[in-house]
N, C-alpha and C positions, 0 to 999 in steps of 0.2 A: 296313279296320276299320270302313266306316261301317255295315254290319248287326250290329256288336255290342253294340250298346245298346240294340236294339231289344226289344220287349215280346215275353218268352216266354208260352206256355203251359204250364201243368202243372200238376198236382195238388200242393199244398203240401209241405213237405217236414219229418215228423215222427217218421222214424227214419231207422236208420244205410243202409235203402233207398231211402233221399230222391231225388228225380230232380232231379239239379243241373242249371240252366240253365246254367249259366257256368263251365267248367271250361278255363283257360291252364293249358297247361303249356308252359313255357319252358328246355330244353334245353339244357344245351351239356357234355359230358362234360369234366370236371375233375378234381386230384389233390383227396386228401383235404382238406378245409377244419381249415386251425387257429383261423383267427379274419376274422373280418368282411370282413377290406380283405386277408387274406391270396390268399384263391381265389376266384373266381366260382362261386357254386354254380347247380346246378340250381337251378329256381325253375318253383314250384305253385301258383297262386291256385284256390281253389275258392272259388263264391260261389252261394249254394243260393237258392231262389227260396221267397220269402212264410214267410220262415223265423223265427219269435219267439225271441228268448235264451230265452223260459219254456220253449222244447222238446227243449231239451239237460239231459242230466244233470248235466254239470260247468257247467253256469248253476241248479241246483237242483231239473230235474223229478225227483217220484220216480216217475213212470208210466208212463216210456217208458223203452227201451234204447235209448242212443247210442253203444254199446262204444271205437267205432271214434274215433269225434270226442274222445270223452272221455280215450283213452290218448292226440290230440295233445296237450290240454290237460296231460294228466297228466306230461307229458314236454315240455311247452315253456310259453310264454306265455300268461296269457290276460288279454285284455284286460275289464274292467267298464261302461266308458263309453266305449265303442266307440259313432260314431254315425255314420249314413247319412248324406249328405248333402242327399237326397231324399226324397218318401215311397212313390215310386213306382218301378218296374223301371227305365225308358228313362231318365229325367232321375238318378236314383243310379249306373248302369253306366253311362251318359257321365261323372258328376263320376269314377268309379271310374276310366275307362279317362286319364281327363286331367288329375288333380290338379287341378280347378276347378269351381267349380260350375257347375251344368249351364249353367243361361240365360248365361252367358259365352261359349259358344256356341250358342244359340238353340237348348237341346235339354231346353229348360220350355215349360211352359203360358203361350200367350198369349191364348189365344182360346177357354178353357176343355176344350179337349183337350189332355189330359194324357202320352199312351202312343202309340208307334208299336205297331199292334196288326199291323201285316204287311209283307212285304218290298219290295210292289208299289206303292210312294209312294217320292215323291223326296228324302223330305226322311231326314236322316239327321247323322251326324257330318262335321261339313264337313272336306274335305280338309287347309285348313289348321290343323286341330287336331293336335298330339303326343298320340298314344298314349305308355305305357313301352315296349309291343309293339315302336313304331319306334324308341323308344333300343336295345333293347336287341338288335335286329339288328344297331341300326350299332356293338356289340360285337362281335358273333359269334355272336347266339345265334339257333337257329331255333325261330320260334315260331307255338304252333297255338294252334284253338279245337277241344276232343276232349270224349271222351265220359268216362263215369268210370272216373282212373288211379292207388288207394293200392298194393293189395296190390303191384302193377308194380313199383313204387319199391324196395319191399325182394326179392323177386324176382331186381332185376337189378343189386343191391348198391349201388342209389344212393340210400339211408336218408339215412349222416351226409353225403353230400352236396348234400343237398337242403334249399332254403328252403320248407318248405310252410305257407300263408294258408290259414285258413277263415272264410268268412263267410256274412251273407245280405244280398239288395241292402234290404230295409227291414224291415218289422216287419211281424206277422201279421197277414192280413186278418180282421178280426172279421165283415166283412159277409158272407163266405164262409161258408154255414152247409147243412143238410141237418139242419131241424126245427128240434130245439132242441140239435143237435150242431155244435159249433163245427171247421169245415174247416179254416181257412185259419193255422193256424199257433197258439200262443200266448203273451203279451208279459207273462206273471208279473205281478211286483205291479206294472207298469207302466200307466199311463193311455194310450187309444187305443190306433190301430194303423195298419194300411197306409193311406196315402192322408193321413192327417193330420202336417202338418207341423212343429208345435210340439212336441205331446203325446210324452212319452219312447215310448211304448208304437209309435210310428209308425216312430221313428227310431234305438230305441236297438236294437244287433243284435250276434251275436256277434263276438267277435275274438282269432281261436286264433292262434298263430305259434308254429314250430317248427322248430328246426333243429340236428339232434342234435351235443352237444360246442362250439358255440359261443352256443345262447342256454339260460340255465339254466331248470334245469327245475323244474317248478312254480310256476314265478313267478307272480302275481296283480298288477294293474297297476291301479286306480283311478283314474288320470286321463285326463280326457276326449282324447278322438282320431278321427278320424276315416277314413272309406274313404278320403280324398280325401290319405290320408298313406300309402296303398301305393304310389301313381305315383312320389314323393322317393324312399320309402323301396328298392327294386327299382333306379331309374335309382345311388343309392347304394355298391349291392351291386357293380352291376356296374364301380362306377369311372366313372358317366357325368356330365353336368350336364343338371340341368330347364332346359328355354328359357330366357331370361332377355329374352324380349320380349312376355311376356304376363304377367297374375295368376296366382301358381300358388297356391292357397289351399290346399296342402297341407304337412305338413311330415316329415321324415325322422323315422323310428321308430327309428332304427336305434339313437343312444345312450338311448333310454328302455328298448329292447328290452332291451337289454345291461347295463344297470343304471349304463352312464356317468352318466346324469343321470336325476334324481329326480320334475321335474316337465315337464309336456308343454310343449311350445313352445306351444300355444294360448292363448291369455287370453283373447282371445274367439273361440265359434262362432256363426252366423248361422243360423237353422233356416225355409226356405222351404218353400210349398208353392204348387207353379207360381211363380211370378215376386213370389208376393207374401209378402214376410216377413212372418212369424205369430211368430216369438218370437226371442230371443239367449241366449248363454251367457256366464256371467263367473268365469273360475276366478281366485281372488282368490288369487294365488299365496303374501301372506303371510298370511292367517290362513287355509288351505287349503279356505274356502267354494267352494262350485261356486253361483253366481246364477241364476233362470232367470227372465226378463224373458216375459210372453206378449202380445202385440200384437192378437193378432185368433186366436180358437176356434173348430173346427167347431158347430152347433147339433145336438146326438145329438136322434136321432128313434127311439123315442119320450123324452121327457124323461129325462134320470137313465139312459139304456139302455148308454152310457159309447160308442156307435160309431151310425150312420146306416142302421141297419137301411132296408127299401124301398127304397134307393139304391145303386149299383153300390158306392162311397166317400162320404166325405165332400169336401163343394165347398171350394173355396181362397178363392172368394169371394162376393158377392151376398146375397141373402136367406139363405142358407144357413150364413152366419159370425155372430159376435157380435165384434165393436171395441170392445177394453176401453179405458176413460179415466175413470179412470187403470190403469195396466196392472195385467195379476198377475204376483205375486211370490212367487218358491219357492226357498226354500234347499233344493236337490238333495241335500249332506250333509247334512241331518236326517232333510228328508221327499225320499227319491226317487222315492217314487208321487204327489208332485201333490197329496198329498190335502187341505194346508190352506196353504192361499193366506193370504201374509201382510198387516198392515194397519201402516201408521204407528203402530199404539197398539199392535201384536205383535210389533216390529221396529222400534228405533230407527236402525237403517240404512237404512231403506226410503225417503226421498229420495233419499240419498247412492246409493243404489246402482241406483234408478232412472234419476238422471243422470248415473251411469257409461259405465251399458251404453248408454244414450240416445246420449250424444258416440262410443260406438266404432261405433253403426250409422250414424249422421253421416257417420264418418272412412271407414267400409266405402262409401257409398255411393256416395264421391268415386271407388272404382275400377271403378268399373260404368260401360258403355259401349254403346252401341246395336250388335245386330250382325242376320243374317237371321233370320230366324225359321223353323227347320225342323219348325215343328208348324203353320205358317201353310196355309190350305184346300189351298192349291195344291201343297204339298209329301204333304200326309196324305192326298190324293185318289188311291184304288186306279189304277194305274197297269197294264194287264195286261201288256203289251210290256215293263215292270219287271220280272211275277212269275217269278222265279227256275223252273226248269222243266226236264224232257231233252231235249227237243224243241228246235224253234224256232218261236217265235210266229210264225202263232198258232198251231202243230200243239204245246200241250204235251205233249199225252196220253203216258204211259210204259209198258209191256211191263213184267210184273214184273223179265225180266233185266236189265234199267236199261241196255242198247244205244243209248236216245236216242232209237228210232225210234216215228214217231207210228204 
């Protein structure tokens, strides 16, 4: 599993033609599913690449056709404040593949490189990380990385026996453009986008779930959750346990899914970008406020332009941030586009809730640990004797009939 978190390429993905980077499907033929803990169902994550909630129909665009996505929704779960973990491809799909955020395993930015951009470097998901992949083999199930599999599913009669996940690993690239035509995805009334850590627009992303006869359909789900809560939620399904010797900062969907319980196991989320926390979340469980603390902002180039135009993304840190002190502050349940940052004299909770979230980044930082750094030169340095190939190094070269021979 360590090439799958690695940095795809692909043209963004903004109908139901999307070119999904990230397609598990996890397999294991089973009787009809009555409920949760009854059967082991098939299980389908799809996770679409540079993909914005604004570009789905059942997130509200009216410009595009989503048919396909839109009848999971229409027919199972969808989550609102579904969030990335990441703002990036490699460091999102490693928290995705691990229930942890990335840098827990050195698979963030330390050194200003963000993204394993090819397969021919060393560095990668270290071996002793848990994928779910490896729980849920050591159930019974066999499991691949494939290409795109829905109509298959009803085809081969395994509909109501299938868990199927839709997502994308972060939020649209706005810097992605061709003129004055926006490429790379887009993130609605959401502020920023891929690459920026704090800003909803970078990290907020879809979150379909469905699995016909055991999760209801049409459900709408507003509390915040995370990708880093498919790793519990899957290891769940199957009857397995997440490790219990590492952080798993993820938590089971499965009684939220199901409407056993009401509010998310989160009170607080932590919103990095590379290694360095730019913002937190505080779902205030009794009076149902969602807080959003910001620490440190990309600088948009040109002013006022909401994203980093001339630059591949926005930087995580350096000249390129602004350090708020005292920080800003956004009630998400009133305003959840960010647009007015509140002040002690617009918010009489604005200490108190400053030195909430303050003491849980405290309490968070206590589980943080030094570990290698797989974005370190020496790991991100093209490797050719790495590059995957049919040949053998150095003879890659391939024969269209893929025989291997140079």
């Amino acid at each position: 599993m360590r090439s799958a978190a690695r940095r795809g390429r692909a043209a963004p993905a903004a109908r139901d033609s999307l070119p999904v980077l990230l397609f598990l499907c996890l397999l294991l033929k089973t009787c009809e599913p009555k409920t949760a803990n009854a059967f082991k169902p098939n299980i389908l994550l799809i996770m679409a690449d540079d993909l914005g909630t604004g570009d789905l129909g059942c997130y509200g665009n009216n410009t595009l056709r989503t048919p396909n996505i839109d009848q999971l929704a229409e027919e199972g779960v969808r989550l609102t404040q579904h969030l990335a973990a990441a703002p990036l491809c490699t460091p999102s799909r490693a928290a995705f593949l691990t229930g942890r955020h990335s840098f827990r395993s050195g698979m963030d930015a330390s050194n200003g490189y963000r993204a394993l951009q090819w397969n021919a470097g060393s560095g990668g998901l270290p071996e002793n990380e848990t994928t779910f992949a490896r729980i849920l083999q050591q159930h019974g199930y066999a499991t691949g990385l494939i290409g795109k599999v829905l109509n298959a599913i009803e085809d081969n009669g395994l509909k109501n026996s299938t868990f199927t996940y839709f997502t994308s690993d972060h939020g649209g690239h706005l810097e992605a453009r061709d003129g004055h035509s926006q490429l790379g995805g887009w993130n609605g009334i959401y502020k920023g986008g891929k690459g920026m850590g704090g800003w909803e627009g970078g990290i907020r992303v879809p979150g379909i779930f469905h699995w016909p006869g055991v999760l209801p359909a049409g459900r709408v789900i507003g509390e915040p959750t995370s990708l880093m809560d498919v790793f519990p939620t899957v290891v769940q399904l199957v009857g397995g346990e997440v490790p219990q010797d590492r952080v798993i900062d993820g938590h089971s969907l499965v009684p939220l899914l199901q409407g056993a319980e009401a509010r998310s196991a989160h009170e607080f989320l932590f919103h990095y970008c590379g290694q360095h926390l730019h913002a937190a979340r505080w779902h205030q469980k009794d009076s149902g406020s969602v807080w959003k603390v910001h620490y440190t902002t990309p600088q948009f180039h040109p002013e006022g332009a909401g994203a980093c135009y001339g630059r591949g993304v926005c930087p995580c840190s350096g000249e390129g941030v602004t350090h708020h002190r005292p920080p800003l502050l956004f009630d998400l349940s009133r305003d959840p586009s960010e647009a007015r940052p509140l002040t002690p004299d617009s918010e009489p909770l604005y200490h108190a809730v400053i030195a909430r979230v303050g003491a849980a980044v405290s309490e968070h930082r206590q589980t943080l640990s030094p570990v290698p750094q797989q974005f370190s030169m020496s790991n991100i340095l093209w490797k050719p004797w790495l590059q995957p190939c049919c040949g053998h190094f150095p003879f890659c070269s391939c024969h269209e009939d893929g025989d291997g021979t140079p």
